[in-house]
C-alpha positions in Angstrom: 0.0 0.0 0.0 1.7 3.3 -1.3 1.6 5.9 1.6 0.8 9.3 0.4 2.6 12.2 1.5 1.5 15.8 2.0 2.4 18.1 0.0 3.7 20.4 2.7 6.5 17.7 3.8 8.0 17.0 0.2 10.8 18.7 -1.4 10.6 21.3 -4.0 11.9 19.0 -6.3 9.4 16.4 -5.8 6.7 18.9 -5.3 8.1 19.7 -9.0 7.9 16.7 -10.0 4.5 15.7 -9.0 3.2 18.7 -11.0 4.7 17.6 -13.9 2.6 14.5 -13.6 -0.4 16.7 -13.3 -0.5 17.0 -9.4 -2.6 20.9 -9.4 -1.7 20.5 -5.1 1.9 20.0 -5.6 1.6 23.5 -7.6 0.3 25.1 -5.2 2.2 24.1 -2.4 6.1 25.3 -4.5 3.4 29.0 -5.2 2.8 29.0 -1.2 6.4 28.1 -0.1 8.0 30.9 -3.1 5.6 33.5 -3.4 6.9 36.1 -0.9 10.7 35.9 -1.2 10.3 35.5 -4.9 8.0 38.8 -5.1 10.6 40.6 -3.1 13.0 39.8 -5.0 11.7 40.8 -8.4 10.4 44.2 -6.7 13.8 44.9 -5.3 15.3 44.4 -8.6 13.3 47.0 -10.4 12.8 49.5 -8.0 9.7 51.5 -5.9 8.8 52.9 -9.0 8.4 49.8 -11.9 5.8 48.2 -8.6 3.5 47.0 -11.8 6.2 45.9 -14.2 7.5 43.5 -11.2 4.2 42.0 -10.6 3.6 41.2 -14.5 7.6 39.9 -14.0 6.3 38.2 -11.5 3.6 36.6 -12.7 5.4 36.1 -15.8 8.1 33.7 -13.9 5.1 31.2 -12.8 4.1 31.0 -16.3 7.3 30.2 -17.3 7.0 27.3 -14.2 3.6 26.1 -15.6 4.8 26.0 -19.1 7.8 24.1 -18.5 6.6 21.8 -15.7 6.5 18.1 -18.0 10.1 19.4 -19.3 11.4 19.6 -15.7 14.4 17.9 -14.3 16.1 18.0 -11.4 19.7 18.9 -12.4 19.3 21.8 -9.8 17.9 22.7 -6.4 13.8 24.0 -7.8 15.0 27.4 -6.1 17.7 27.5 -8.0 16.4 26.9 -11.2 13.1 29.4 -10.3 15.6 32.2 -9.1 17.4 31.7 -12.6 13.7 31.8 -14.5 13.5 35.0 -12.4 16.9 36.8 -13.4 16.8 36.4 -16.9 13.7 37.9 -16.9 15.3 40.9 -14.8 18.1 40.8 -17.5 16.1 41.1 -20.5 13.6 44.0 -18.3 17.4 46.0 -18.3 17.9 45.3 -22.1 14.6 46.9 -22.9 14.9 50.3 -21.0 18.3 50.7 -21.4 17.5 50.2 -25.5 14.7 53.1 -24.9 17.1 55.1 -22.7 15.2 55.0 -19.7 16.6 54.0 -16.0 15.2 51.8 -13.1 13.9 53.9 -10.6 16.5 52.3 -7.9 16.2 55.6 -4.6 12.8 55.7 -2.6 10.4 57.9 -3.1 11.2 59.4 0.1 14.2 60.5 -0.9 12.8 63.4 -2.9 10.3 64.3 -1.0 12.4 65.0 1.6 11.4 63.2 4.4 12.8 63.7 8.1 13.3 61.2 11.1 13.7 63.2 14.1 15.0 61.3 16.9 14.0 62.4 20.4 16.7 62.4 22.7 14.6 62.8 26.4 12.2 59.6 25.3 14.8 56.9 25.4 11.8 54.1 23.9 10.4 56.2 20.8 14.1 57.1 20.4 14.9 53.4 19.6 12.0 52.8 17.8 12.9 55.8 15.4 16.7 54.9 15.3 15.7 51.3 13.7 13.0 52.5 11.6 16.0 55.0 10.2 18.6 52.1 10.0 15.9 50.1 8.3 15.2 52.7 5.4 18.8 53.6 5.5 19.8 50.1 4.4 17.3 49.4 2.1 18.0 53.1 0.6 22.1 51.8 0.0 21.3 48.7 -1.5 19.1 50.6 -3.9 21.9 52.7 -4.7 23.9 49.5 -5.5 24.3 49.1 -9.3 22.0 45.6 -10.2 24.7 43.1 -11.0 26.2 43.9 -7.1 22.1 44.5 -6.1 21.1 41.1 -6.9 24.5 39.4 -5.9 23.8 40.6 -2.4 19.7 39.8 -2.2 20.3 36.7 -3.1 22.8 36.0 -0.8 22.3 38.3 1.9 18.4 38.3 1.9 17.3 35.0 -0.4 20.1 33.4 1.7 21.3 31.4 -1.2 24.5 30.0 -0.6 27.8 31.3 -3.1 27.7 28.5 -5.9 23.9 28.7 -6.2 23.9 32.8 -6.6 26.5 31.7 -9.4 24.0 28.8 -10.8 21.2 31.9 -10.7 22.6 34.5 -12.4 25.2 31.9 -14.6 28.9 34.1 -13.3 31.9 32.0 -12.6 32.6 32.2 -8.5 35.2 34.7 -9.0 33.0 36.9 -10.4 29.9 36.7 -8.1 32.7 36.9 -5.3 33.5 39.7 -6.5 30.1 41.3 -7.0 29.8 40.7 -3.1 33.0 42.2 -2.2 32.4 45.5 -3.8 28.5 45.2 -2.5 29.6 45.3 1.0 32.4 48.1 0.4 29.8 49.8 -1.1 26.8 49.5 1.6 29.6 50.4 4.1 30.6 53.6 3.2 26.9 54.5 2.4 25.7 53.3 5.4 28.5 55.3 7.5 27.5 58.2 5.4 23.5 57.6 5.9 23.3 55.6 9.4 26.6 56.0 11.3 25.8 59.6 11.9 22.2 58.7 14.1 24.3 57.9 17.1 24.7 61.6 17.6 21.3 62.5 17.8 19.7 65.3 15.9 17.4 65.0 12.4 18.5 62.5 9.8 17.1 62.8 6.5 17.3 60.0 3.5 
C-alpha cells in the first residue's frame, strides 16, 4: 500500500515533480512556499517605481514554471532553477529600457520628498524605535543605490540566503565573479551606510 505524502512535507523537487505529472496541489504548495521571497526579489530588482512591471515579471516567472513543468528535471535545487527563470527575466527588463534610454527607478520615493526622522533624545523608547526605523530605510535606501549586477548578488545572498555556488548557478557568473560582486557590495553598503546611518548615534534630524 503506497503511503501518500502531504504536499507540505515533500521537497521542492518532488513537489516539482509531482506537477509535472499533473499533481494541481503539488503547484500550489512550491506558489505557497515561493511566493513572498520571490516577489521581493523581483520588486527589489526594479525598483519603488516599476511596482507594476514587477508584478507582470512576477507573474510572468510562474508561467514560465507552468509551461515548463512536463520538461522539468532535477539537475538543480527548484530554487535555484526558479531564481534563474526569475533573473533572466530581470536581465532582459534591463535590455529593454536601457534600448529606450530609460533608468530603473533604484532611490525611494522618500528620498525626494524629503522626508525627516527626528529622533527624540529625552524619550529613550520612541528614540529606539525611530533609530531602527531610520537604520531600516537607511539600508534598504544603500542597496538601492547599488548598481544591479552587485544589487542582486547581495539579495540573493544576503536576503534570499542562497549559498555562493547557487547565486553563481542563478545569475550563470563564474565564483570569481559573483565573489567579486559581493565584495564590492559590501564596500559599497559600508561607506553609504556610514555616510546615511553612522551619523544617528549623535542624535539630531537625519534625513534620506
Amino acid at each position: 500500500m503506497t503511503q501518500n505524502i502531504e504536499p507540505h512535507m515533500e521537497t521542492d523537487e518532488a513537489l516539482m515533480l509531482d506537477y509535472g505529472k499533473g499533481n494541481q496541489a503539488a503547484f500550489r504548495a512550491l506558489y505557497a512556499r515561493h511566493k513572498g521571497p520571490l516577489y521581493r526579489y523581483v520588486c527589489r530588482q526594479l525598483g519603488t517605481k516599476q511596482q507594476n512591471k514587477a508584478q507582470e515579471l512576477f507573474q510572468e516567472v510562474w508561467l514560465r514554471v507552468i509551461d515548463n513543468r512536463s520538461r522539468y528535471k532535477v539537475e538543480a535545487k527548484f530554487s535555484t532553477w526558479l531564481y534563474r527563470i526569475a533573473h533572466n527575466l530581470l536581465v532582459d527588463e534591463h535590455r529593454k529600457l536601457t534600448a529606450r534610454g530609460e533608468h530603473l527607478s533604484l532611490v525611494d520615493d522618500e528620498q525626494h520628498e524629503g522626508n525627516h526622522i527626528t529622533l527624540a533624545s529625552n524619550q529613550t523608547q520612541h528614540e529606539n524605535t525611530l533609530h531602527n526605523d531610520y537604520l531600516q530605510k537607511a539600508i534598504k535606501h544603500c542597496v538601492d543605490l547599488l548598481v544591479p549586477q552587485q544589487r542582486e548578488a547581495f539579495l540573493l545572498r544576503h536576503e534570499a540566503g542562497f549559498e555562493p555556488s547557487q547565486v553563481c548557478d542563478i545569475v550563470e557568473a563564474k565564483p570569481e565573479t559573483v565573489k567579486t560582486r559581493l565584495r564590492y557590495a559590501m564596500s559599497q553598503l559600508r561607506e553609504c551606510l556610514k555616510r546615511k546611518a553612522g551619523a544617528t548615534e549623535l542624535g539630531g534630524e537625519r534625513q534620506i
